[in-house]
C-alpha positions in Angstrom: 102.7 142.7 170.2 100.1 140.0 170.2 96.9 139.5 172.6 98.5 137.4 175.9 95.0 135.4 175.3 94.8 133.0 172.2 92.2 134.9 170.5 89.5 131.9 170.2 90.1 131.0 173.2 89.4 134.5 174.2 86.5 134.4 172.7 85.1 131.1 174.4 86.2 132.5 177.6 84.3 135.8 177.4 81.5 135.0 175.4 79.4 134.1 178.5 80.6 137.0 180.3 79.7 139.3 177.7 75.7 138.7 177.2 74.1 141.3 177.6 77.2 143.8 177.8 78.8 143.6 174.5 77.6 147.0 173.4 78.8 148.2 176.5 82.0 150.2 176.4 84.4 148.1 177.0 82.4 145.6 178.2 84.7 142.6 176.9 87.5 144.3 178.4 86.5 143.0 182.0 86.0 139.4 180.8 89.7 139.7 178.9 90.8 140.8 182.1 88.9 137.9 183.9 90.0 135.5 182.1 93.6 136.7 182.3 93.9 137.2 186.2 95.6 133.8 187.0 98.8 134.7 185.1 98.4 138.2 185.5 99.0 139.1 181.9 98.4 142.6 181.1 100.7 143.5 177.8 99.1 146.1 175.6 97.8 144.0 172.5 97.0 145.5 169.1 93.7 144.7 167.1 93.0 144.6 163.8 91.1 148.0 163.8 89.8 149.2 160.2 92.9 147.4 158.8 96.4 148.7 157.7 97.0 152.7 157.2 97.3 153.7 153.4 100.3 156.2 153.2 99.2 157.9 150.0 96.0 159.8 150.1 95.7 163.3 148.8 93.3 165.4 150.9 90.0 166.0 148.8 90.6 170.2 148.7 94.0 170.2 147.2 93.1 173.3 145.4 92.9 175.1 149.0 95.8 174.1 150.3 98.5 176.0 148.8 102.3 174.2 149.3 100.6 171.2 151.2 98.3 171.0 147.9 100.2 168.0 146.8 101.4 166.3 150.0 99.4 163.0 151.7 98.9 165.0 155.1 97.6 161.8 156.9 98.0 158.0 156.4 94.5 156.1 156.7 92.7 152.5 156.8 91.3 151.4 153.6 87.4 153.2 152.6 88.5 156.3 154.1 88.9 160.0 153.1 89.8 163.6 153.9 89.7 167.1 153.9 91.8 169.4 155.2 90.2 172.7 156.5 90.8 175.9 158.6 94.1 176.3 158.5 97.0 178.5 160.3 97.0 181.6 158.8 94.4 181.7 156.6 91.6 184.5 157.0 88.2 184.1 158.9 85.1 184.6 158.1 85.5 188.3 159.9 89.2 189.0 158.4 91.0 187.7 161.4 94.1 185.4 160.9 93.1 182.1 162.0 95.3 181.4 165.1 97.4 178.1 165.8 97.9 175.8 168.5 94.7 173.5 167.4 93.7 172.0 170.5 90.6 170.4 172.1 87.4 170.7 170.3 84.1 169.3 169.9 81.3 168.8 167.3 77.7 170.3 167.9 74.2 170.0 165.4 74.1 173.4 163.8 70.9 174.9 161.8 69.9 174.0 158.8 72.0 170.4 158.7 75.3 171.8 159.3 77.9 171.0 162.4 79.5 173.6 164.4 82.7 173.0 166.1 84.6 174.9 169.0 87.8 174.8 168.5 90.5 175.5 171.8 94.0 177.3 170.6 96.8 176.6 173.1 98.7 179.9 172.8 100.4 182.2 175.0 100.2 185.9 175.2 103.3 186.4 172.8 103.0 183.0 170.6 104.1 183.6 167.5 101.2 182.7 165.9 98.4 185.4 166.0 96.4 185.2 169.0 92.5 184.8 169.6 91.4 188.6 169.0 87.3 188.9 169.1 85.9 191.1 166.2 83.8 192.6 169.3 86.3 193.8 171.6 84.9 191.0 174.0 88.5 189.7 175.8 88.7 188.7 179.0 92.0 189.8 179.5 94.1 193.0 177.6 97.4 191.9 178.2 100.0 194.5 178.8 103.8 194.8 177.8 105.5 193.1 174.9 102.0 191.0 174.7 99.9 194.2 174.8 96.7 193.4 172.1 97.7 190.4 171.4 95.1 188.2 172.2 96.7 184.9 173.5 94.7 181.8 173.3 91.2 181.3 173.4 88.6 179.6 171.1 87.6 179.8 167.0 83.7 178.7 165.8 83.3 177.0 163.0 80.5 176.3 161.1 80.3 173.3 158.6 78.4 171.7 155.9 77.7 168.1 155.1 81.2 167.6 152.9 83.6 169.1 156.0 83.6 172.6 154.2 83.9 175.7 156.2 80.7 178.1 156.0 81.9 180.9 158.5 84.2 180.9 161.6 85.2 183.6 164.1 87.2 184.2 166.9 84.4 183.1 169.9 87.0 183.7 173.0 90.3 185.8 173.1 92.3 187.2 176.0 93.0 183.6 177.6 96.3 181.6 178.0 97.0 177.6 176.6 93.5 176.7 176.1 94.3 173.3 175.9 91.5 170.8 176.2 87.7 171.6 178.0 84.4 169.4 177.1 81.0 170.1 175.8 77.9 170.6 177.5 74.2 168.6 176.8 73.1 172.3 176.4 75.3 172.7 173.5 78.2 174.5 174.8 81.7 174.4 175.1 84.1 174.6 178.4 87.2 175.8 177.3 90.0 175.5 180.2 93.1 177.2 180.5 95.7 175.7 181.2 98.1 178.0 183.0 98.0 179.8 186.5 99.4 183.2 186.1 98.8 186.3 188.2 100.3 190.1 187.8 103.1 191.2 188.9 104.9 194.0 189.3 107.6 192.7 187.2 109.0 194.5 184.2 108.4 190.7 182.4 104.6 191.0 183.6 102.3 190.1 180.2 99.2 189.6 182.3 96.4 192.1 183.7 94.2 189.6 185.4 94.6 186.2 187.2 94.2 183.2 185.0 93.8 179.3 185.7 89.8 179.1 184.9 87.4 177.5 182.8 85.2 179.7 180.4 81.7 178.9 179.1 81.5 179.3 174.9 77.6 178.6 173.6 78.3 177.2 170.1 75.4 178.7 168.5 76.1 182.5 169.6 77.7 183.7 166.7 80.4 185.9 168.0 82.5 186.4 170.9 81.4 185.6 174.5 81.4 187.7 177.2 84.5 185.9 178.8 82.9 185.2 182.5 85.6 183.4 184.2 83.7 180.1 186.1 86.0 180.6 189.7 83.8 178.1 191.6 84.8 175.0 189.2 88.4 175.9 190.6 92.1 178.2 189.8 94.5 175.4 188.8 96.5 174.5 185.6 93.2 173.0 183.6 92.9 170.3 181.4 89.6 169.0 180.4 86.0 168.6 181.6 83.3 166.2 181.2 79.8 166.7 181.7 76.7 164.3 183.2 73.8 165.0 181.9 72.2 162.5 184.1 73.5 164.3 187.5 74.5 167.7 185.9 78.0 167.4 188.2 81.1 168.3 185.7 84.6 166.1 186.4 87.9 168.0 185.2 91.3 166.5 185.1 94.6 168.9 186.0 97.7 168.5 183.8 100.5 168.4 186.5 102.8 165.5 188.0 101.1 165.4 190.9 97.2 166.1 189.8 94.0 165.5 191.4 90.3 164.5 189.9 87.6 167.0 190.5 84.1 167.2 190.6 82.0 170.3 190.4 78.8 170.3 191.6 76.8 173.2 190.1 74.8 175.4 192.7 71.5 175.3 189.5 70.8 171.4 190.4 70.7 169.9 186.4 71.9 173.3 184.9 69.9 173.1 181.2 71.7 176.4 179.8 74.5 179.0 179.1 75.0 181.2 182.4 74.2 178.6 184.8 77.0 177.5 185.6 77.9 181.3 186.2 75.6 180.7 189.6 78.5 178.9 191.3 78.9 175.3 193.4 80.8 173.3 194.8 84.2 171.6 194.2 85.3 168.6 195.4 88.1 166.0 195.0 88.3 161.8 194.2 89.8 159.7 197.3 90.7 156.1 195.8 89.4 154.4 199.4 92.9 152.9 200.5 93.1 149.3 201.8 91.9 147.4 198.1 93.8 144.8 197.1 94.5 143.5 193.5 92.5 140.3 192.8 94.9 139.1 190.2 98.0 139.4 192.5 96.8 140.5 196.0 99.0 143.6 196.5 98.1 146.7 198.3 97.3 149.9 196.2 100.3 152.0 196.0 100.7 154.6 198.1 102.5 158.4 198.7 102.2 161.2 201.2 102.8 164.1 199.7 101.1 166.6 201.9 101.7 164.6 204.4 98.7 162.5 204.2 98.8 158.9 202.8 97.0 158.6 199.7 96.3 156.4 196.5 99.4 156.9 194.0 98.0 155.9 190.7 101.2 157.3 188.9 102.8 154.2 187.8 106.3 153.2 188.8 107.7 155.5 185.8 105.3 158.5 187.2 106.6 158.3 190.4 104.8 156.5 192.0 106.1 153.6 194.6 104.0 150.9 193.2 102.2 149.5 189.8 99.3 149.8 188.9 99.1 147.2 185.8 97.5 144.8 189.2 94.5 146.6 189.1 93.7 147.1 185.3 90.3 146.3 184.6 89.3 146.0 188.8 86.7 148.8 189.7 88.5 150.4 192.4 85.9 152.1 195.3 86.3 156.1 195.2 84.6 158.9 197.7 85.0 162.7 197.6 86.1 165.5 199.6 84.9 168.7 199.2 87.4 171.8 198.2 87.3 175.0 200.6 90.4 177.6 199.0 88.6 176.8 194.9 90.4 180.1 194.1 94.1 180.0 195.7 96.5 182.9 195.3 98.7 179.8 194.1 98.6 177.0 192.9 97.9 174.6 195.3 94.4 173.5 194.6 95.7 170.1 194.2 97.3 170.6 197.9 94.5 171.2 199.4 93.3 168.1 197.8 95.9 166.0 198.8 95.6 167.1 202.3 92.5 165.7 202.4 93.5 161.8 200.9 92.6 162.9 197.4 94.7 160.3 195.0 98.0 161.4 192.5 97.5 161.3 189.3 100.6 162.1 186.5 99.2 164.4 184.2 95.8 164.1 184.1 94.7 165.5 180.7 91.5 164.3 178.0 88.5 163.3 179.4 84.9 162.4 177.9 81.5 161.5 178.8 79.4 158.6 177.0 76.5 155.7 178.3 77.0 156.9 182.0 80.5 156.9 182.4 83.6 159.7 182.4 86.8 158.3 180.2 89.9 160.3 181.2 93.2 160.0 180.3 97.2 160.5 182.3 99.2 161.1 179.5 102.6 160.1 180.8 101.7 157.7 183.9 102.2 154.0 183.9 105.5 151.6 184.4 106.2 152.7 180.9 105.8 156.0 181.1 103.7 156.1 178.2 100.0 157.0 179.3 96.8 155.5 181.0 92.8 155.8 180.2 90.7 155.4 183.5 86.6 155.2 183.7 84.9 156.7 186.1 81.5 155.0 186.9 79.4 157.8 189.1 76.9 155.6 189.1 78.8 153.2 191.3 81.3 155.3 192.3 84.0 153.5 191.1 87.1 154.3 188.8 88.6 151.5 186.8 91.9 151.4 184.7 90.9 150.5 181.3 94.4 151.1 179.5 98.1 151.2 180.4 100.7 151.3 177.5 103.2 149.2 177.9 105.1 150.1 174.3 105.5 153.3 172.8 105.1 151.5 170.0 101.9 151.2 170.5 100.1 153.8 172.7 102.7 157.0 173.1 101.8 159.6 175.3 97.9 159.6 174.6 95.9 163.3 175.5 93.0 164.1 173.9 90.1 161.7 173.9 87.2 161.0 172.5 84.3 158.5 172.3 82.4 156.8 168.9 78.8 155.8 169.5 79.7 152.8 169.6 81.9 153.3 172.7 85.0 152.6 170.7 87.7 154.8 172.6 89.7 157.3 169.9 93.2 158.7 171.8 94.9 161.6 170.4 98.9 161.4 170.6 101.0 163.5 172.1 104.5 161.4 172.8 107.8 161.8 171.9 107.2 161.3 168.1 109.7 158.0 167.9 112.8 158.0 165.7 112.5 157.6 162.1 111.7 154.4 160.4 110.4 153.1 164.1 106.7 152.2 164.6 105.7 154.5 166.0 107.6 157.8 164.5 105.5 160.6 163.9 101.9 161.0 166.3 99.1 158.8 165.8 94.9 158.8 166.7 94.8 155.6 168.1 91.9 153.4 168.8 90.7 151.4 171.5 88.0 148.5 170.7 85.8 146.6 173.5 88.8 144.4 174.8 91.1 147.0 175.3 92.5 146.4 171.8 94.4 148.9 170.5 94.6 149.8 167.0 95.7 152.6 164.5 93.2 154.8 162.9 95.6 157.5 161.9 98.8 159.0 161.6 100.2 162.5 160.5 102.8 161.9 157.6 103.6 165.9 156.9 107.2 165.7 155.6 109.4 166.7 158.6 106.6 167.6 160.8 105.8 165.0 164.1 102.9 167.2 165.4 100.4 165.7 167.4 96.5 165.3 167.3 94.6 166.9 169.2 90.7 167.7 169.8 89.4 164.6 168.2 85.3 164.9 167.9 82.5 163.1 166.2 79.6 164.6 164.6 76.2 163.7 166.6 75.5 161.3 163.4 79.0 159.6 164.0 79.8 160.0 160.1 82.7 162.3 160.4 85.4 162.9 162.8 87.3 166.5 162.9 90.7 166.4 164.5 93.3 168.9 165.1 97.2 168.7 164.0 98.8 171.1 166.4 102.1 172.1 164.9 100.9 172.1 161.4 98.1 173.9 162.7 95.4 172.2 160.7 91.5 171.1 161.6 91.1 167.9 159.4 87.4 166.4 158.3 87.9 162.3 158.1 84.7 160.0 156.7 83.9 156.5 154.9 84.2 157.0 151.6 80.8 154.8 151.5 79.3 157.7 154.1 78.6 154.6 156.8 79.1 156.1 160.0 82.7 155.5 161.6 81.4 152.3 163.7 84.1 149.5 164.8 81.5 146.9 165.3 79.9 145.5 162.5 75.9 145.8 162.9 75.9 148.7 165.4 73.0 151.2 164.7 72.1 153.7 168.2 
């Protein structure tokens, strides 16, 4: 689908606007938006990205990859390359089985040059993939019946060198359930949040020992298991993904339900600099899009639902449930507030209730979320007219949240999760649609990128042989040279760099 803006004339249009803001994230988005408001066109619009995927690259270690030795795993621009590392199966550095259900990760400076990544794994108690099981006995929770010792989800550490080879890993978190996404920390750690709200029972079907629906703390530098101290003050609710100011210290999470809420989690250790700090408690409180704002493209009224029977903002989309659009609003900072969380740790789960009760805005299935230059990117996976998934930017600064994307084609954005940020503010969204049909555009799951008009482009694409899975846990290393990434079904961590080592940078010129 083309720009709705000729893209000279684009160009004239915005150039004024963007002085002084082009290396801004998304800071040409607003003045594309600007200059679009009097016909209110707000189509998705592909980019030229890096340039056309390459269908036929080998990964670089074909020698380690046993029947996959000889198959392209990923299609990529032109100047790039690949490794494929820690696979499903394979032994770790402590002679545990490395568990599947890749998830959300992120990338942290190691010693002596190397990267260490944290790596979630999005497994139940009986997955059939081995669980998370700690060399050091260190789970949070035993299990019990058919899933007795078998460590569920949890985290992996892995530690790196300079050509995306793996040094050592080990199981750093075991005994938790579908840890999906989390965030890192500016003290280099890793919040690792469980998806999933389950309790014991007395049931004969009862897996579980202890109550789950929390966020753990994983330093990446520890080297071995953590002492799995659930953090109940940041809230009991199905968990998605964190993102952390380093400016204000406050942490935002997104929920992964139909009818979600944004949080905020204000630590009781004002600027918390280390691991256990966040142990010390806080406060939890919950966005309120301020009702009453009107679209300046088309003048309507923010959409609206009650379903606690308070009125409040329905961002859903009309596909998500909602009553109204939001394509009106994209690119319009929208005025948000907060309203603090008494019941953090329900016997249910009806954090999001609570929330609700109290005007808190819907959101449908709020799930990635990153921090960079000031502001919190988060993403609803399956909201929007289409259905297929919106990125929102939260500016604490000016407390203000601002739809940056809506899909309109599966096509091109389908079902985005995971996110991620380059240093050059280009937006990276990990897949997690319907996979397509085959010989459609947009068959098989994608990493697809989002440049400073809103632009999206593809950056790449799992072409496995019969296998759709999506990406997940998309991270840069703190030089911006490499990006890991996870394919969850195949159940693969995958190293991705310029054959010319230039950092991955979209805009020409960018050095920070």
């Amino acid at each position: 689908m083309n720009s709705p803006l000729n893209r000279r004339r684009f160009m004239e249009l915005s150039s004024a606007a963007a002085v002084g803001t082009a290396l801004a994230p998304l800071g040409l988005l607003n003045a594309r938006i600007a200059s679009a408001q009097p016909n209110c066109s707000y189509a998705s619009m592909t980019v030229p990205g890096f340039g056309p995927l390459a269908f036929n690259q080998l990964p670089l270690n074909t020698s380690q990859l046993g029947t996959l030795a000889q198959v392209p795993l990923i299609a990529l621009p032109p100047g790039f390359v690949y490794t494929a590392i820690s696979l499903r199966g394979s032994l770790d550095s402590e002679g545990k089985t490395v568990p599947g259900g890749h998830d959300g990760m992120a990338c942290f400076q190691g010693r002596s040059g190397t990267y260490v990544l944290v790596r979630n794994h999005e497994l139940n108690p009986t997955s059939s993939s081995p669980g998370c099981l700690t060399s050091n006995s260190k789970q949070y929770d035993p299990f019990v019946g058919n899933a007795a010792g078998l460590g569920g989800g949890g985290t992996m550490t892995l530690v790196v060198d300079r050509n995306g080879q793996v040094l050592q890993d080990y199981i750093s978190l075991g005994g938790t359930i579908r840890n999906c996404a989390g965030g890192p920390t500016p003290w280099s750690s890793w919040i690792s949040c469980e998806e999933n709200t389950n309790v014991p029972t007395s049931a004969s079907s009862n897996q579980v020992a202890k109550k789950h629906g929390y966020n753990f703390e994983v330093p990446a530098l520890l080297g071995q298991a953590v002492d799995p101290i659930p953090l109940v003050a940041m809230g009991r609710m199905n968990h998605e993904a964190v993102s952390a100011d380093p400016n204000s210290g406050y942490i935002y999470q997104t929920e992964d339900r139909g009818d979600s809420a944004f949080y905020r989690f204000v630590p009781k250790v004002r600027k918390p600099s280390k691991f256990g700090d966040l142990q010390q408690g806080g406060d939890l409180y919950a966005m309120v899009i301020k009702p009453g704002q009107r679209s300046a493209c088309t003048g309507a009224p923010l959409p609206l639902s009650s379903p606690q029977g308070t009125e409040v903002v329905d961002t859903r989309g009309l596909r998500g449930g909602s009553t109204g659009s939001m394509l009106p609003f994209i690119g319009q900072p929208l005025a948000v507030e907060w309203v603090r969380l008494e019941e953090v740790d329900p016997a249910g789960d009806t954090l999001r209730a609570e929330a609700q009760t109290k005007g808190a805005a819907m959101w449908f299935r709020g799930e990635g979320a990153w921090y960079h230059q000031g502001k919190h990117y988060f993403v609803c996976s399956n909201a929007g007219d289409a259905g297929e998934g919106q990125v929102w930017c939260l500016d604490p600064r000016n407390e203000t949240v601002t739809l940056v994307v809506e899909s309109t084609s599966e096509n091109l954005l389908d079902g985005p999760d995971n996110i991620t940020v380059a240093r050059d503010g280009t937006l990276y969204l990990c897949e997690d649609g319907s996979a397509g049909t085959p010989g459609n555009a947009n068959y098989s799951q994608r990493v697809v990128g989002v440049d400073a008009t809103g632009g999206l482009f593809d950056f790449c694409k799992n072409i496995i042989p019969g296998n759709t899975s999506e990406f997940a846990g998309a991270c840069f290393s703190p030089d911006g040279r490499y990006m890991y990434v996870n394919m969850q079904g195949a159940g693969i961590t995958l190293c991705i760099w310029r054959s010319d080592s230039r950092p991955i940078y979209l805009r020409p010129g960018f050095a920070s």
